[in-house]
N, C-alpha and C positions, 0 to 999 in steps of 0.2 A: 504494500500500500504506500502509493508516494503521499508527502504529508504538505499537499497546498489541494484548496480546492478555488474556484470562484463561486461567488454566492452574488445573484442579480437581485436586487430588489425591483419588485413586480407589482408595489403599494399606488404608488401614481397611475397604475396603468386598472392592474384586474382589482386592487384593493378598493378604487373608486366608482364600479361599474354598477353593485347594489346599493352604495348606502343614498341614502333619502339627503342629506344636506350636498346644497353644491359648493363645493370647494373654489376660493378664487383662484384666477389663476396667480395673480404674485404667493400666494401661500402653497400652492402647488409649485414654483421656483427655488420659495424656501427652503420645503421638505427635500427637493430634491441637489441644492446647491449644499443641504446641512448631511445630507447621507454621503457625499461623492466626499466633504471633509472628513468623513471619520475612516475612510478607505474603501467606499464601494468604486469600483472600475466601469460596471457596466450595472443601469439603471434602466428597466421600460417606466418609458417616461409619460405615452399618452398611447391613444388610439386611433388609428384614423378610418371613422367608421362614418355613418350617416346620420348628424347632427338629429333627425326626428327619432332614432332610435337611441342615440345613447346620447341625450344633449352636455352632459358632463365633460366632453372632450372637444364642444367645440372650439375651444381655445387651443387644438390641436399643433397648429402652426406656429402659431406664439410661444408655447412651452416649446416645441422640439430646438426653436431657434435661440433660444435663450440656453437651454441644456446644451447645445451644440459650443457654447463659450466657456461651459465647465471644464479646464483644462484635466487632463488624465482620463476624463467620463468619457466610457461609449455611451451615447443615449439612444436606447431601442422603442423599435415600434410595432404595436398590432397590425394588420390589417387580414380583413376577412377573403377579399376581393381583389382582382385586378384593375379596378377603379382605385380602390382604397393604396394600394402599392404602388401608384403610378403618383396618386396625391404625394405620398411620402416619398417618394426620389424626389419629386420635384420643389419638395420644403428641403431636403439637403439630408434626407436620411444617412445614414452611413450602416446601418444593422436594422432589417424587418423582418419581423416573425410573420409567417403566411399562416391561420390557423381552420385547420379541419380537422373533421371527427369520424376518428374510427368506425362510430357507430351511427348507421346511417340517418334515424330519427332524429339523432342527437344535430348530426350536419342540417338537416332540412331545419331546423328550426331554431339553428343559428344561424345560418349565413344563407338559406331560401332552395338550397340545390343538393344535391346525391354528392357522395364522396367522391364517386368518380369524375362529376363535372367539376370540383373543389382541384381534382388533381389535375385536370385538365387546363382549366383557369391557370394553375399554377407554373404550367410549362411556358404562358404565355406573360408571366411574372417575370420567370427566369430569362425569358427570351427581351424582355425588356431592361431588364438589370443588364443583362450582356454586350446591350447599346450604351450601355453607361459604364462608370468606372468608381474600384473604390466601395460595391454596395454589397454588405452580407446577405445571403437569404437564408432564414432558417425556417424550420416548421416542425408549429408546434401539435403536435397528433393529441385533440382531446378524445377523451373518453378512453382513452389507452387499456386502461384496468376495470372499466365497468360502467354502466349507463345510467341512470335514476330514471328514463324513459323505458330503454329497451331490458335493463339488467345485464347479462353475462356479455362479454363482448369477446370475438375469436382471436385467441393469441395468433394463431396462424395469420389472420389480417392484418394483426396491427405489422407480423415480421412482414407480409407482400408491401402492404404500404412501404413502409418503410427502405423497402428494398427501391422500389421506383422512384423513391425522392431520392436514395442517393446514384441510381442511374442518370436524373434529371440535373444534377449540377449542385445542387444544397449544400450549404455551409456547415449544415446545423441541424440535427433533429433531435427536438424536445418531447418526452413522451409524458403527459399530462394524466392525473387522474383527477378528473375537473370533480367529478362529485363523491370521492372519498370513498369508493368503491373498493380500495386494492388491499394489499395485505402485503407482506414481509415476502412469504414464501413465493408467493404470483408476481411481483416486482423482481426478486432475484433474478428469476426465470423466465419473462419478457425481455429485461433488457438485456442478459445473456443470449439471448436468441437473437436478440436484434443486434447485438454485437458482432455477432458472430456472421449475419447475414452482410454487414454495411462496414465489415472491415475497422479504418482507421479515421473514418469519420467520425466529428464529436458530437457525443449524445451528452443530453438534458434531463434532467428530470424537476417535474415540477407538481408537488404533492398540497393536495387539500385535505385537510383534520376533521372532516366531516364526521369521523367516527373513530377520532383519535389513536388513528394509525400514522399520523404524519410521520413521525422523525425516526416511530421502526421503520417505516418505509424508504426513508433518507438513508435509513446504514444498511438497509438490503440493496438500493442503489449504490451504493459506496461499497460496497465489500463484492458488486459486479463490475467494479471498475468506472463507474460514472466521478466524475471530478465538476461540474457542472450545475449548478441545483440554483431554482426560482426561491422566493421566501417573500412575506408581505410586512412588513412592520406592525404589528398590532394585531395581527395573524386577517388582515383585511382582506376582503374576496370574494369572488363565489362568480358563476357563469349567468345575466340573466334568462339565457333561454334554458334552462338544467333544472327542473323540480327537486324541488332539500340544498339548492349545493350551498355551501357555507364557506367560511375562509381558508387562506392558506394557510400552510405553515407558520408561526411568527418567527420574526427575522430573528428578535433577539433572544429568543429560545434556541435558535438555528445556531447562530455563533456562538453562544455557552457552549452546546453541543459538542464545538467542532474544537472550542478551547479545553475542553477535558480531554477529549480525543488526541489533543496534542497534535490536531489538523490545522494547519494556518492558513486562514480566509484573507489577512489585511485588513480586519476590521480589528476595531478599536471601540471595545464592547462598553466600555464607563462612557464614554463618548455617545455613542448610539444610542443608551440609556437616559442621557440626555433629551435625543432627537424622540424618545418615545414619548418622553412625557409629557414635550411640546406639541406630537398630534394627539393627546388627551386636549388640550386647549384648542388643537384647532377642527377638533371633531368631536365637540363637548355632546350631542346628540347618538353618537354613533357607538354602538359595543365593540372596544377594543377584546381581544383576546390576548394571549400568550402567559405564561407563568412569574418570567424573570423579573419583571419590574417588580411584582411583587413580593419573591419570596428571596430576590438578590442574588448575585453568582456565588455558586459555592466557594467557599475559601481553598484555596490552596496551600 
């Protein structure tokens, strides 16, 4: 086990998609200029999706272009769509996540189309990126471990999928359990499989605590070789087209974690404890989760 990993905070982006207050955008700068000081590298910062569905992002452009002057930060982006991926080149993206779902209810009812028209679109992503220069693509495979619609989802698909985006050019694939479906032993064993299938391409993993499997889930990722992992500050989240789904991981649970484990993230955990307390103030409405702030890092 090599002992660095990266850890993205994912809180600006999927941590803001349910909650009911809107966030401005200068306190959405804040949050994200106070995370890239305590040592985050790479931050999804917003979404570029269609203001009558998620109006929380429409200050899309504004945040990416301010993030973009945080020196050391990569600042990543959603998009559902080749619409939405074309927006984000042409605000100055440098890293977009393309996201589709393993499971095909789950796809139609986030982004309106079948997975196969999702991967299809998405050739026409990469075909676009390829006129350009300079642009990562990753993709993020929700529903990876299980459905709140469909239920059981086939490990054999999520490996075919997977296999096609790294024949298609991809940077990056992220395998999501958007609604907290998975478990230790089914996570070891996805992403060993998908490893196996996609060679020396880098995988992701990005866990929701819907049923307080996150962080076994994070060390069955980790002990398959994943170095990569989403996290939301306040354990903020959830998918809104996913019946039950709830938050991520919390960031500052994630980093304790990794500080016992004697895995180094680059973060600067008294620090970040900080930056938690301050989205208690600026999401005084909203249910934070995670444990740490409360019960303090164990002493060493």
């Amino acid at each position: 086990m090599t002992d660095q990993v990266i850890l993205r905070e994912v809180g600006p982006r999927d941590g803001l998609q349910l909650i009911k207050s809107r966030l401005d955008t200068s306190i959405k700068l804040t949050w994200i200029r106070a995370q890239a000081e305590v040592g985050f590298t790479e931050i999804e910062v917003t979404s570029f999706v269609p203001i009558s569905v998620l109006p929380q992002f429409a200050d899309a452009v504004t945040v990416l272009a301010d993030a973009q002057k945080i020196g050391k930060l990569l600042p990543s982006v959603l998009v559902p769509n080749l619409r939405g991926a074309v927006l984000a080149m042409d605000a100055g993206a440098k890293k977009i996540t393309f996201v589709l779902s393993v499971s095909e209810s789950h796809n139609k009812a986030n982004v309106r189309q079948s997975t196969d028209d999702s991967l299809a679109m998405l050739r026409e992503v990469v075909a676009e990126r390829n006129n350009r220069q300079n642009i990562k693509i990753a993709t993020a495979l929700a529903t990876s471990f299980g459905c709140s619609i469909e239920g059981a989802v086939s490990e054999t698909r999520v490996t075919q999928i997977a296999e096609i985006l790294a024949k298609q050019g991809i940077d990056e694939i992220n395998l999501a359990d958007t609604v907290g479906y998975g478990d230790p032993v089914q996570v070891g064993r996805i992403f060993t499989n998908v490893k196996v299938a996609v060679g020396e391409l880098p995988l992701a993993a990005h866990f929701h605590d819907t049923r307080g499997l996150g962080l076994a889930n994070l060390m069955a990722a980790l002990d398959a070789g994943v170095r990569r992992f989403d996290s939301a500050l306040g354990g903020l989240g959830g998918c809104p087209f996913a019946p039950g789904a709830s938050g991520n991981i919390a960031t500052e649970d994630t980093v304790h974690l990794f500080n016992k484990l004697g895995i180094e993230s680059g973060i600067d955990l008294d620090a970040l404890l900080e930056v938690r307390r301050q989205l208690a103030k600026w999401l005084p409405s909203e249910k934070l989760e995670g444990r740490l702030l409360g019960a303090g890092p164990a002493k060493q």
